[in-house]
C-alpha positions as CSV (number, residue, x, y, z in Angstrom):
1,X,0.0,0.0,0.0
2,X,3.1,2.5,1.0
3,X,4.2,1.8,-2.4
4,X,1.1,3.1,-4.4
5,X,0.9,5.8,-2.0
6,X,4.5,6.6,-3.6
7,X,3.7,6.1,-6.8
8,X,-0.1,7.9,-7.0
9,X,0.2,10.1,-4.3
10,X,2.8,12.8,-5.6
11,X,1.4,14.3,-8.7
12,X,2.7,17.0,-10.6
13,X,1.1,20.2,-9.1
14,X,1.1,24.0,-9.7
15,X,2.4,26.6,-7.6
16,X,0.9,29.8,-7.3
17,X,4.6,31.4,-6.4
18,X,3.1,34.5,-8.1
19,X,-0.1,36.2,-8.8
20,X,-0.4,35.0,-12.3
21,X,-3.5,36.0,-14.2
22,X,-5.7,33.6,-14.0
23,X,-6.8,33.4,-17.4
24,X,-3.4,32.3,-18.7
25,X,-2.6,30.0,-16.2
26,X,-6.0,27.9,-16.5
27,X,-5.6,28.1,-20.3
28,X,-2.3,25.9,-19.6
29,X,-3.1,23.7,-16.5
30,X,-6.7,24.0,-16.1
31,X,-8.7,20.6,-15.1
32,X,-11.9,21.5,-16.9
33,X,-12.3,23.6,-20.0
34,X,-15.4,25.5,-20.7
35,X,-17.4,23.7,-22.8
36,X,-17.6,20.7,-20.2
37,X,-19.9,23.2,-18.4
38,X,-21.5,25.0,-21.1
39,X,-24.5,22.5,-21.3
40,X,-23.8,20.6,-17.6
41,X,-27.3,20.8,-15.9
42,X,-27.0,17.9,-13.5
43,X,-24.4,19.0,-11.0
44,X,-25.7,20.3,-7.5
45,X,-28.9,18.5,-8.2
46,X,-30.1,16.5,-5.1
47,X,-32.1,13.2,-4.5
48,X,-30.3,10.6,-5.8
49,X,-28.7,8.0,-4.4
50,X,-25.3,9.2,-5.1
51,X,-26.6,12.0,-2.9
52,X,-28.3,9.9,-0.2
53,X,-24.9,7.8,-0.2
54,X,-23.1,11.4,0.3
55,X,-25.1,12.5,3.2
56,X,-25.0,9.2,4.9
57,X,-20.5,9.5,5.1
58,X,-20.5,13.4,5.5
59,X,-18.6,14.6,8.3
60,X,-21.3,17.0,9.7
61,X,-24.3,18.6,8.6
62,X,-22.8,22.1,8.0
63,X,-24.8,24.7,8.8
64,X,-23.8,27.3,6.5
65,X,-25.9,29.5,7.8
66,X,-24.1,29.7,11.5
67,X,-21.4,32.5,10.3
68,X,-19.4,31.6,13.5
69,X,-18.5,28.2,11.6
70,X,-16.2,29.7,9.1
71,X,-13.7,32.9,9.6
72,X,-14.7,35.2,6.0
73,X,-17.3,37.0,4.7
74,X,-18.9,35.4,1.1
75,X,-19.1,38.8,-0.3
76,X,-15.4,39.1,-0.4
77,X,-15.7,36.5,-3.2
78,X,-19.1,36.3,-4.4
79,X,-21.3,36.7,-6.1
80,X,-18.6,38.6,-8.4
81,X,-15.3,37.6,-8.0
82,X,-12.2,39.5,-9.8
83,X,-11.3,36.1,-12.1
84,X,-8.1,37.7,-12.4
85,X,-6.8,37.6,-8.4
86,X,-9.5,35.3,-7.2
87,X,-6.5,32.6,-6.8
88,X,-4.2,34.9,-4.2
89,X,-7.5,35.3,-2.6
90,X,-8.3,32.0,-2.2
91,X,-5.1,31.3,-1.1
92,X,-5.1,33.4,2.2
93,X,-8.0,31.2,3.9
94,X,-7.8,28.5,6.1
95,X,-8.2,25.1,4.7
96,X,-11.2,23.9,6.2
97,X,-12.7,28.0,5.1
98,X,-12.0,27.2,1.7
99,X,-14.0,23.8,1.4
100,X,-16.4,26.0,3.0
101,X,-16.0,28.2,0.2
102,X,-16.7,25.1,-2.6
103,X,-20.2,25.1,-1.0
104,X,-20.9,28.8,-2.0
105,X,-19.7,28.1,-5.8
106,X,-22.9,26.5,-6.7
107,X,-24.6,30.0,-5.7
108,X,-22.1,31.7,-8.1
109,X,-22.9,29.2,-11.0
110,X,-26.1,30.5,-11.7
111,X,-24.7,34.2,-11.6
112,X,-22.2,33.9,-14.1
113,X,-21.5,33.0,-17.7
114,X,-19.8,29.5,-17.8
115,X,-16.1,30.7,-18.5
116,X,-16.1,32.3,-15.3
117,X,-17.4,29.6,-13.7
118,X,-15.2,27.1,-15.1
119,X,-12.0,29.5,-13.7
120,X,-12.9,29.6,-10.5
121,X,-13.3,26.0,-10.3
122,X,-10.0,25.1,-12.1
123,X,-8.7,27.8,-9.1
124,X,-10.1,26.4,-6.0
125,X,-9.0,22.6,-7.3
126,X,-5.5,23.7,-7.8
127,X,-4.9,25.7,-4.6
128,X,-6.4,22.6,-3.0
129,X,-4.0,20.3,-4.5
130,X,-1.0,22.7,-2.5
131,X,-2.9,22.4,0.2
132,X,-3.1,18.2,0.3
133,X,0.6,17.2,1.4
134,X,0.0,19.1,4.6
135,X,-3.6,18.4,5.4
136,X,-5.6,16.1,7.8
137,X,-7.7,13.5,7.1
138,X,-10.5,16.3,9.0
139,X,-9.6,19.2,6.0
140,X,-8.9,16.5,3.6
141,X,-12.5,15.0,4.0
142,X,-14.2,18.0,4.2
143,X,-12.8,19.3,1.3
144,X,-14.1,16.3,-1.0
145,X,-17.5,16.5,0.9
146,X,-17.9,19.9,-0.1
147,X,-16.8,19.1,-4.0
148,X,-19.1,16.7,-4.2
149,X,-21.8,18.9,-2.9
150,X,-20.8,21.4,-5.8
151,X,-19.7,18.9,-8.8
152,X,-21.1,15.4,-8.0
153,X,-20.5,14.2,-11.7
154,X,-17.6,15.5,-12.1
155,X,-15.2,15.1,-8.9
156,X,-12.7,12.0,-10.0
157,X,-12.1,14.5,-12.6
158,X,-10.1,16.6,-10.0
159,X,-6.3,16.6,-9.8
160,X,-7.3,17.7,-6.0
161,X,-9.6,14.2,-5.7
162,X,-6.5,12.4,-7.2
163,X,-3.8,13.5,-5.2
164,X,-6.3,13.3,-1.8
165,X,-7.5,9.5,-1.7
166,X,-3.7,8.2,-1.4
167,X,-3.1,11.0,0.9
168,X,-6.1,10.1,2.8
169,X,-5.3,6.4,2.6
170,X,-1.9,7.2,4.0
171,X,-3.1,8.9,6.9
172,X,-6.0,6.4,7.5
173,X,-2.7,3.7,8.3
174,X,-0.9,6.3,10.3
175,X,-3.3,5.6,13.3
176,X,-6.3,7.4,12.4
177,X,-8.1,4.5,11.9
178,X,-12.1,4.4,12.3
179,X,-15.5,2.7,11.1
180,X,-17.1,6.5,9.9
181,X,-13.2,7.5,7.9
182,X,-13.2,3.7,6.8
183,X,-16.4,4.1,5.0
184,X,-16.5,7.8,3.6
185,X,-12.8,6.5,1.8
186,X,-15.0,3.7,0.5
187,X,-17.3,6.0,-0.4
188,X,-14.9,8.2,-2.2
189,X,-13.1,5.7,-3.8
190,X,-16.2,4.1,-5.4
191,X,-16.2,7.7,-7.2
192,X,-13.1,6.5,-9.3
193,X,-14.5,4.5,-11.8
194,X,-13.1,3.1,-15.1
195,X,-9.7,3.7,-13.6
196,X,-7.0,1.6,-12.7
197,X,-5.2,3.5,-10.0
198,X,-8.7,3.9,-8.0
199,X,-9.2,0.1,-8.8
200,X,-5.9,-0.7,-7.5
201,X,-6.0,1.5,-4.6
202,X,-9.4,0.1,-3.5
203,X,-8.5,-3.8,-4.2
204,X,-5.3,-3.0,-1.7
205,X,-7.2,-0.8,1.1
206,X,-10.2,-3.5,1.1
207,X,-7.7,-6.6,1.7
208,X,-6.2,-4.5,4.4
209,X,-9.4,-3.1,6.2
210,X,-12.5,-5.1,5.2
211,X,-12.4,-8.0,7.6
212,X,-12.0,-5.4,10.6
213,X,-14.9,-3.0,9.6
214,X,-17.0,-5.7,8.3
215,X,-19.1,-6.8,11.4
216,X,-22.5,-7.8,11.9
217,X,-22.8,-3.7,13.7
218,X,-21.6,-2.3,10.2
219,X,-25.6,-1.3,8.8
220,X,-27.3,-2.0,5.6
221,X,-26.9,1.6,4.4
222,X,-23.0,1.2,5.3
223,X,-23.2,-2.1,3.4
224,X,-25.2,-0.7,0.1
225,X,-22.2,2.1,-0.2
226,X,-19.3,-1.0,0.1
227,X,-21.1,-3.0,-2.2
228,X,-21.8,-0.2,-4.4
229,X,-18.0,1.6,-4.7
230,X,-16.6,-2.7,-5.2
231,X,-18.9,-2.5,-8.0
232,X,-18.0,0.8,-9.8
233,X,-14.2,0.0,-9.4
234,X,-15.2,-3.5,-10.7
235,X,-14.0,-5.7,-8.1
236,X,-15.1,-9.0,-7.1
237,X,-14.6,-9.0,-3.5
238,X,-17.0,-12.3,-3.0
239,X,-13.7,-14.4,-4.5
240,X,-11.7,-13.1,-2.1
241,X,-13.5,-12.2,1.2
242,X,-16.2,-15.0,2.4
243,X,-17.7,-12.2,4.6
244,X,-18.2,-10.0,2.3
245,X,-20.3,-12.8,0.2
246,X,-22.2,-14.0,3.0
247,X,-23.4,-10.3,4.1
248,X,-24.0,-10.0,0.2
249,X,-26.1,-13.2,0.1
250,X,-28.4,-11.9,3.9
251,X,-28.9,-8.3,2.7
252,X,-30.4,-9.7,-0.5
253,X,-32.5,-12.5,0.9
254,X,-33.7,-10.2,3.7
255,X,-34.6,-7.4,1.8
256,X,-38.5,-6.9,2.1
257,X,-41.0,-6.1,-0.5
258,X,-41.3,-2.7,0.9
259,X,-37.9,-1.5,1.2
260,X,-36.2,1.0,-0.9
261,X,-35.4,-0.6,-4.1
262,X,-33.1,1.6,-4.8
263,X,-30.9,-0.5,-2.2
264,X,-31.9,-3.8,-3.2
265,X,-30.8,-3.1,-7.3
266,X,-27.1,-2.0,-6.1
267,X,-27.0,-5.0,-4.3
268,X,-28.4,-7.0,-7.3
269,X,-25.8,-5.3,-9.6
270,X,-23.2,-6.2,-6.9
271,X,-24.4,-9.8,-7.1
272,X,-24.3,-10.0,-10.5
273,X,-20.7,-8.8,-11.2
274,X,-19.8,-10.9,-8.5
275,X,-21.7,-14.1,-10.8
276,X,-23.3,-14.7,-7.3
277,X,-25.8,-17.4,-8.4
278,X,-28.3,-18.5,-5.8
279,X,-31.6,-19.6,-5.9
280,X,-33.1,-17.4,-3.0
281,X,-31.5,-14.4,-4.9
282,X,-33.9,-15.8,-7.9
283,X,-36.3,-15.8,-5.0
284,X,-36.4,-12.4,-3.9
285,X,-36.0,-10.9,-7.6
286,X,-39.1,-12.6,-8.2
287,X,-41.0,-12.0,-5.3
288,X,-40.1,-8.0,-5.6
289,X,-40.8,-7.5,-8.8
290,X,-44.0,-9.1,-8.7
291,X,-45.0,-6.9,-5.3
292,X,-43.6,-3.1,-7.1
293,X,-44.1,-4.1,-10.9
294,X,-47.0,-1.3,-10.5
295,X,-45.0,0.8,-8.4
296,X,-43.4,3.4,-10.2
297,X,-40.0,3.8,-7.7
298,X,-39.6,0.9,-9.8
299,X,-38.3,2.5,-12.4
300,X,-37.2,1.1,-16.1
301,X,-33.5,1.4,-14.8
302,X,-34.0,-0.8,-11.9
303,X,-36.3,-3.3,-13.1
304,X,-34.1,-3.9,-16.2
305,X,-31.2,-4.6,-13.5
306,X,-33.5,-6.7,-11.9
307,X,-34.1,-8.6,-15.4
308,X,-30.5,-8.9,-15.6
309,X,-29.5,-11.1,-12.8
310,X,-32.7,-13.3,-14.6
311,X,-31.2,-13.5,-17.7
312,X,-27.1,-13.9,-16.0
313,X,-28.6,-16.9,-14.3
314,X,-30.4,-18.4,-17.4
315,X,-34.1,-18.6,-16.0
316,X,-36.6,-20.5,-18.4
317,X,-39.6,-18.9,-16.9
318,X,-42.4,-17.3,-19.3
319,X,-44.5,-16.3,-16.8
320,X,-41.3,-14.3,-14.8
321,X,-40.1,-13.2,-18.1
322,X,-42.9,-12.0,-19.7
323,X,-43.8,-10.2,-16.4
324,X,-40.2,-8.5,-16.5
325,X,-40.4,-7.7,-20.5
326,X,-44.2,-6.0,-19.9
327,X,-43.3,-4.1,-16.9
328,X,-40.0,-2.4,-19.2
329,X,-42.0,-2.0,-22.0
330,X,-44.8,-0.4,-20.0
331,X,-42.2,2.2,-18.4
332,X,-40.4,2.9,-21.5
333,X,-43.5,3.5,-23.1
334,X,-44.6,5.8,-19.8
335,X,-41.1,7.5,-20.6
336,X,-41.6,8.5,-24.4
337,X,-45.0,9.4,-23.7
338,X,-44.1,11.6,-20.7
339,X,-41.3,13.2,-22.2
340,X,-40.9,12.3,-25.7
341,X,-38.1,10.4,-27.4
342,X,-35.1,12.0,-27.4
343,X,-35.4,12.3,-23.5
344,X,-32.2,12.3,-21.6
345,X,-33.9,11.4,-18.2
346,X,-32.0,9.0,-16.1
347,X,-34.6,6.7,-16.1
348,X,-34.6,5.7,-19.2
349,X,-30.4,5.8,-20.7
350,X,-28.8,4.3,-23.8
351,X,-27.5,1.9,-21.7
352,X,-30.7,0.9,-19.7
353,X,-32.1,0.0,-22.9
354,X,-28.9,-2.1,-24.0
355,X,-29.3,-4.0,-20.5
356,X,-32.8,-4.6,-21.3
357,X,-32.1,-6.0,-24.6
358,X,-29.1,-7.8,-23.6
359,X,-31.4,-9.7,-21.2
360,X,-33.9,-10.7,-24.1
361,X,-31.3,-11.8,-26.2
362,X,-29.9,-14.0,-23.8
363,X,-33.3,-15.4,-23.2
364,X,-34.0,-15.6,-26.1
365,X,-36.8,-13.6,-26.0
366,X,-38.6,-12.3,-29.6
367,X,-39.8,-9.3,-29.2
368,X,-42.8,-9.6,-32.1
369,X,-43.9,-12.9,-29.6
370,X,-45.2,-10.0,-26.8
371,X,-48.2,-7.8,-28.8
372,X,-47.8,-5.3,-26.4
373,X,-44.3,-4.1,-27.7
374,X,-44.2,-1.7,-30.4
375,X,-40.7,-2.7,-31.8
376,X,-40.9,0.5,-33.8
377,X,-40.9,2.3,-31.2
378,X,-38.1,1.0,-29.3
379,X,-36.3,1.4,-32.3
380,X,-37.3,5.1,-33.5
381,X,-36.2,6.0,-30.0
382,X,-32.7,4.5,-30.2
383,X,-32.2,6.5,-33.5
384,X,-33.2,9.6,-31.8
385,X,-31.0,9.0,-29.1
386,X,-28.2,8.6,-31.7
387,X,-29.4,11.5,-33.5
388,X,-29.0,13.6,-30.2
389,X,-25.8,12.4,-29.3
390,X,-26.4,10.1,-26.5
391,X,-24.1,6.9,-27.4
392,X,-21.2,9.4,-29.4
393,X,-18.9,7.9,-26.4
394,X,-20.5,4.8,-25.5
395,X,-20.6,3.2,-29.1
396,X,-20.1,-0.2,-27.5
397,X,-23.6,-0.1,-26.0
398,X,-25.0,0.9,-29.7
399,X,-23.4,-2.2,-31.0
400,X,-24.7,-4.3,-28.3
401,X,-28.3,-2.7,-28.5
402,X,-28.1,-3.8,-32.5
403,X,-26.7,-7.0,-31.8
404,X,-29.7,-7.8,-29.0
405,X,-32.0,-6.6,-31.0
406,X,-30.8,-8.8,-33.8
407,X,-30.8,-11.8,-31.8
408,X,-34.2,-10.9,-30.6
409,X,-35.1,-11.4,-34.5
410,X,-35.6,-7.8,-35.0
411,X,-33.1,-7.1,-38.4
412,X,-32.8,-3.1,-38.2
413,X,-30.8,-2.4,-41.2
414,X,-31.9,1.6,-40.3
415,X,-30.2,1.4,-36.9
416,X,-26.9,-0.7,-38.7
417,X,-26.8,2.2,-41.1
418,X,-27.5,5.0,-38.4
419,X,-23.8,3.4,-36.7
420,X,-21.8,2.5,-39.3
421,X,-22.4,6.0,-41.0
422,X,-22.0,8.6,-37.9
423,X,-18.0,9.2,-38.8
424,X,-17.3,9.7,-34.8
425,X,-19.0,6.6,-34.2
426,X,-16.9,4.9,-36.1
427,X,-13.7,7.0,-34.9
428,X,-14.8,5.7,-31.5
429,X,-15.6,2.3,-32.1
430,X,-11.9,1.8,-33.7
431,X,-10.7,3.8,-30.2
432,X,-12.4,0.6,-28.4
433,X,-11.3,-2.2,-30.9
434,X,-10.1,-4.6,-28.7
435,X,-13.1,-4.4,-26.2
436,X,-15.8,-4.1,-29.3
437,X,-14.1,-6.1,-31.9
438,X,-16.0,-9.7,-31.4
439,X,-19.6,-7.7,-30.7
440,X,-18.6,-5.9,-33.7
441,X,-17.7,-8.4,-35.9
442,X,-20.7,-11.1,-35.9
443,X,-22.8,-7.9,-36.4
444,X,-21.3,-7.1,-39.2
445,X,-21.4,-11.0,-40.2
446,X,-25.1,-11.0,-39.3
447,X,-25.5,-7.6,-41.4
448,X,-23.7,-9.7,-44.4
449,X,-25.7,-12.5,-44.1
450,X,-29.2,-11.4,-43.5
451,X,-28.9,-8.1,-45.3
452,X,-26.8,-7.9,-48.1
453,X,-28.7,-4.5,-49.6
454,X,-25.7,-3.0,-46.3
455,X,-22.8,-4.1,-48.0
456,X,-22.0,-0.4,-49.1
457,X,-22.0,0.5,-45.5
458,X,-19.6,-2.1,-44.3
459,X,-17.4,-0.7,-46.4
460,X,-16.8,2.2,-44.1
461,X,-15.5,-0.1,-41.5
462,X,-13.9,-3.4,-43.3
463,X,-14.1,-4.6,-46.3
464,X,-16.8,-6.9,-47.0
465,X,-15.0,-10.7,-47.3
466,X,-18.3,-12.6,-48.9
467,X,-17.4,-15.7,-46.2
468,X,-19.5,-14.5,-43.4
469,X,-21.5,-18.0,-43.9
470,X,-19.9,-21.0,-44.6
471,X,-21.0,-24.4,-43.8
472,X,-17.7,-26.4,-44.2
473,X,-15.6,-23.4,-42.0
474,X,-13.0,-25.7,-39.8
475,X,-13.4,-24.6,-36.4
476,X,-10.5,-23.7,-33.7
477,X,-9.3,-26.1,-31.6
478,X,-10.3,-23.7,-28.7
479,X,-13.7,-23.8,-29.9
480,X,-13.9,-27.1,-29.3
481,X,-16.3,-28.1,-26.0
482,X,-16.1,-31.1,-24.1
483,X,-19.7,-31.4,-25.0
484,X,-19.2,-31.5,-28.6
485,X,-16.1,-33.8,-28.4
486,X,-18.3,-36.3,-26.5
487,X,-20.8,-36.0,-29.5
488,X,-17.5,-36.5,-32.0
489,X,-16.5,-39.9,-30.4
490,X,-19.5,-41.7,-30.6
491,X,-20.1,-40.4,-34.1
492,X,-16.4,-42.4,-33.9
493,X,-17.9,-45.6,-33.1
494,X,-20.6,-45.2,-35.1
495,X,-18.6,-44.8,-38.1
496,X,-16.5,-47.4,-37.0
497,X,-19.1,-50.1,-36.1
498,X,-20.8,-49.3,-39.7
499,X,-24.0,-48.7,-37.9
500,X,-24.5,-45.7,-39.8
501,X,-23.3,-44.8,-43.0
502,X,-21.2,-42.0,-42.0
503,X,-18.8,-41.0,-45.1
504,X,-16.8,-38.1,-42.7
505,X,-17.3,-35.2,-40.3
506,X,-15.6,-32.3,-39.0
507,X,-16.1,-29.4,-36.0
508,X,-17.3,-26.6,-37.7
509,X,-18.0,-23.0,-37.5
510,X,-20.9,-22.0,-40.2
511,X,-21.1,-18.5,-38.9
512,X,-18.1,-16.5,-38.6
513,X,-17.5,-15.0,-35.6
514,X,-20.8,-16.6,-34.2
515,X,-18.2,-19.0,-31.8
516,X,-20.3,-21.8,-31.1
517,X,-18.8,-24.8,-33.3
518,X,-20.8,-27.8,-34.6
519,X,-20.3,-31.0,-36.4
520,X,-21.1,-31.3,-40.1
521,X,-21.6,-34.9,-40.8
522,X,-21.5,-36.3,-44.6
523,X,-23.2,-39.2,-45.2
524,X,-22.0,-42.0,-47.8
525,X,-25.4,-41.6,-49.5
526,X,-24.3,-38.1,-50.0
527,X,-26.3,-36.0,-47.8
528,X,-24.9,-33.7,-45.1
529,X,-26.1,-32.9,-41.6
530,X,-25.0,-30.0,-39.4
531,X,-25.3,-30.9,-35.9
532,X,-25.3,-28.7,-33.0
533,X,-24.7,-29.4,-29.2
534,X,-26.6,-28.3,-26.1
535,X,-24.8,-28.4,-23.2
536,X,-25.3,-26.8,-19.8
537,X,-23.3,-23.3,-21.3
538,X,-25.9,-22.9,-24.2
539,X,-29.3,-23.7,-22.8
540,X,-31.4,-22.0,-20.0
541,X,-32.5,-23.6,-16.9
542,X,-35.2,-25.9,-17.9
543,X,-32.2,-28.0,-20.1
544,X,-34.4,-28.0,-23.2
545,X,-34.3,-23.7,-24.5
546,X,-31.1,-22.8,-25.9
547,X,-29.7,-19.8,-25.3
548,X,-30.4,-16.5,-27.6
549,X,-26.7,-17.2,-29.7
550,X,-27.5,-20.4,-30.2
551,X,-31.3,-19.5,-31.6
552,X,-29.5,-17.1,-34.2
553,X,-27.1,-19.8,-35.0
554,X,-29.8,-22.3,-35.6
555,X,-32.1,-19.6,-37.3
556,X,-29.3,-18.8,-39.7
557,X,-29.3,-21.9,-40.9
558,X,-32.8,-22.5,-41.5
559,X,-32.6,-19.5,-43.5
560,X,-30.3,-21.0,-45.2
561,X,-32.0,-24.3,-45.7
562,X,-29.1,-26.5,-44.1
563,X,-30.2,-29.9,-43.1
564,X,-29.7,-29.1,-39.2
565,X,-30.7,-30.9,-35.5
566,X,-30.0,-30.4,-31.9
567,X,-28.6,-33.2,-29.8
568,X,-29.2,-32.1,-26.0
569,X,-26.3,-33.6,-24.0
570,X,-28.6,-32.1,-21.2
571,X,-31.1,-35.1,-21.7
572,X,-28.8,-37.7,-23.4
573,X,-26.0,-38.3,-20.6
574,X,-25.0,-41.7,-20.9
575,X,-22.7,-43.1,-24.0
576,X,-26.2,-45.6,-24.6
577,X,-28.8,-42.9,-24.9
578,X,-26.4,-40.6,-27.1
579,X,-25.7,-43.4,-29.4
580,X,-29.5,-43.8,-30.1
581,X,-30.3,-40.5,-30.7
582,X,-27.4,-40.1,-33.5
583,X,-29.3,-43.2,-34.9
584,X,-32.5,-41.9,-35.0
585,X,-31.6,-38.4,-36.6
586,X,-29.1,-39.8,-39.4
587,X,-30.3,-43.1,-40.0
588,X,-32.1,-42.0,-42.6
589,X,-30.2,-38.6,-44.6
590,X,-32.7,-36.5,-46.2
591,X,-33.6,-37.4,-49.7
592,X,-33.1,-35.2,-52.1
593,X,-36.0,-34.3,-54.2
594,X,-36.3,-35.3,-58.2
């Protein structure tokens, strides 16, 4: 831990030696430039559960108000500051005054024009990076407190936030250990998401702290915010602590119908990333959803998390599924009536929409199959969203929202031209290739398959190679199952024994970049037969459904009018039983019609 501390904890900072003007300093070293706050509407709004979490940790309740709890007077700074000195002013306070002073910025904000705004920021985060080295863990939490009171959204952003948490870590091991600093460093690290240092600094503080802090006194709320910073710096802490995944599994199962669910989805999407499979998890999911489907706290965000864990864990249900694919639909519909489509409520993101169909596809769900989904709906508001800008740095969810809907038999050659022709789209997706390259890919192989009028579009990305189906494709030995080996031997002794007149076969891979390999047999009286396997990985729960991959698979080549059956290692388990169903599909090929 000392060592990251080193390594994290010194970053390159400016000193105000001088009094620069501000203007020219920020325009070299400033954190934020002014167009990230030009539009910016969300910060310093209050309710969520970012918010709740917030208030929960925070040090006191700060009663601005009280004039003896700070030592200057607001109108030396605001509500119009001099831009130009307003960093030797700054600098003259007391530390604790000036996170005092943060608080008081989101009264400015609505005063000025957005340039100001952003110098004064940039200003008060670089004289609090001078300030770090020599602060407590008292002025080092306040400070971060009152940043996240002012810019929520944006405080990882800060070199002051990045410079503070090893600090703060640092002085945590120096003796100042205690459950409310253990849990608002949780809390603050579970702000630096999608990065590897705050991932690394949490994994190391966690196996340090957790089993001391973690006690049957620690409360649910306290539990919510652990579980909910492990999941934001994407850490699996139910490998490594057996605590941690017991308190996991009894916060879930206990969680009553009438509870927040707010609380009850971060623990879901805890348990999920964590591949926590359980059966009274599938319990409760059902039994709360079925008690708040009508509830409207239950939000499409929530249940659509809620649907997840369903579809993680496989569930061949209809009734549970259709009850969790009406009660979306019936919000998103709520939504675009509400507000209209190109609404940029949190209820209702880009990526909400790419968990719901993510969930359908892995079911196997068809979205025509429910009468009460207007498919054209869905998909007019994912263009809009487009249109407006909502996935132009989250193309990865856009190709996964295409591919769902794909698998959920909905071909939308207006959404694959949408994404392939947005030129930043494209710019990003390339950004992302190795993370988006195998999504990427079998859409584009689906695209080539099923709609071949989108060739001209491919273009823009790759090259159209005209093999995106072919039957006799070898596949690669890593592709290779144990299942469908198990199918390959007897097909062995079949051959062998000359109780069927099996000419050859080989593992193949019909659809490229669809991964599932299967077994085209030839026949000595000249027909062919692809076979696939279902195995435990590629059905749901009731051993018979396979999974949505598998159905596109299986659809392609119907489409294709390829000879085809399924052999279900799920119900034939023994060497006897799998021997007799090979019989009975290819002892008689198909004849071929004069």
């Amino acid at each position: 831990m000392l060592r990251l501390i080193r390594i994290f904890g010194s970053p390159g900072t400016i000193s105000l030696k001088s009094p620069q003007p501000l203007v020219n300093l920020l325009a070299r070293f400033g954190t934020f430039s002014p167009r990230e706050f030009q539009y910016e509407t969300s910060d310093g709004e209050s309710g969520t559960l970012m918010h709740r979490f917030s208030r929960h940790v925070s040090l006191t309740k700060r009663d601005f108000t009280d004039k003896t709890k700070y030592g200057f007077k607001v109108s030396n700074f605001y509500p119009l500051p001099d831009v130009d000195t307003y960093g030797q002013q700054i600098r003259d306070l007391e530390t604790v005054d000036l996170a005092k002073l943060i608080t008081f910025t989101t009264d400015f904000r609505s005063k000025t024009d957005f340039r100001s705004y952003t110098e004064i920021v940039n200003a008060l985060d670089e004289e609090c990076v001078r300030r770090v080295p020599k602060a407590t863990m008292y002025e080092l939490l306040e400070m971060l407190h009152c940043f996240m009171y002012l810019l929520p959204n944006k405080i990882a952003q800060l070199k002051s936030y990045q410079s503070a948490m090893p600090k703060l870590i640092q002085l945590f091991g120096d003796g100042s250990e205690n459950e409310r600093d253990f849990m608002s460093i949780v809390f603050f690290l579970g702000l630096w998401k999608r990065n590897k240092t705050g991932t690394v600094l949490m994994k190391e503080f966690l196996q340090q702290y957790l089993d001391r802090y973690l006690t049957p006194e620690l409360t649910r709320m306290d539990f919510v915010i652990l579980a909910n910073a492990t999941y934001k710096t994407s850490l699996r802490m139910a490998d490594e602590s057996e605590a941690f995944k017991s308190r996991l599994m009894q916060e879930i199962v206990q969680f009553e119908n009438e509870d927040d669910s707010a609380l009850l989805i971060t623990l879901i999407k805890c348990a999920r990333m964590n591949r926590l499979s359980s059966d009274e998890i599938m319990e409760k999911v059902h039994s709360f959803a079925g008690a708040n489907i009508k509830h409207k706290e239950l939000d499409f965000r929530g249940l659509s998390h809620l649907f997840a864990y369903i579809a993680d864990n496989r569930i061949k249900d209809d009734s549970l599924i259709g009850l969790f694919v009406e009660g979306c639909w019936a919000r998103f519909e709520a939504e675009v009536r509400a507000n209209g489509f190109e609404t940029q409520t949190q209820s209702c993101r880009p990526k909400d929409i790419g968990t719901f169909l993510w969930s359908c596809a892995t079911l196997g769900v068809p979205l025509e199959a429910y009468s009460g989904v207007n498919a054209n709906m869905l998909e007019k508001a994912i263009r809009l969203k487009v249109d407006a800008g909502e996935y132009r740095y989250t193309p990865d969810v856009l190709v996964d929202t295409i591919l769902s809907l794909w698998i959920c038999e909905r071909k939308s050659i207006g959404l694959f031209r949408l994404l392939f022709k947005d030129r930043t789209l494209v710019q990003n997706l390339r950004k992302d290739r190795s993370k988006l390259e195998s999504r990427k890919d079998l859409l584009l192989s689906c695209a080539e398959i099923d709609l071949p009028d989108a060739l001209d579009v491919m273009k823009s990305v790759r090259k159209p190679t005209g093999d995106a189906f072919v039957l006799n494709r070898p596949a690669q030995q890593f592709l290779l199952r144990p299942g469908l080996k198990k199918v390959a031997e007897c097909l062995e002794r079949l051959k062998e024994s000359k109780q069927l007149p099996i000419s050859n076969f080989n593992f193949n891979l019909p659809v490229k970049h669809l991964n599932i390999a299967g077994i085209l047999v030839k026949m000595a009286t000249g027909g062919e037969k692809n076979l696939d396997v279902l195995d435990d990985k590629h059905s749901l729960s009731d051993g018979e459904s396979p999974v949505g991959l598998m159905k596109l698979k299986t659809r392609i080549l119907k489409d294709k009018a390829i000879d085809q059956a399924m052999i279900n290692l799920c119900r034939f388990d023994t060497p006897d039983a799998l021997e007799e169903e090979l019989r009975s599909i290819l002892a008689e090929p198909k004849q071929q019609k004069d």
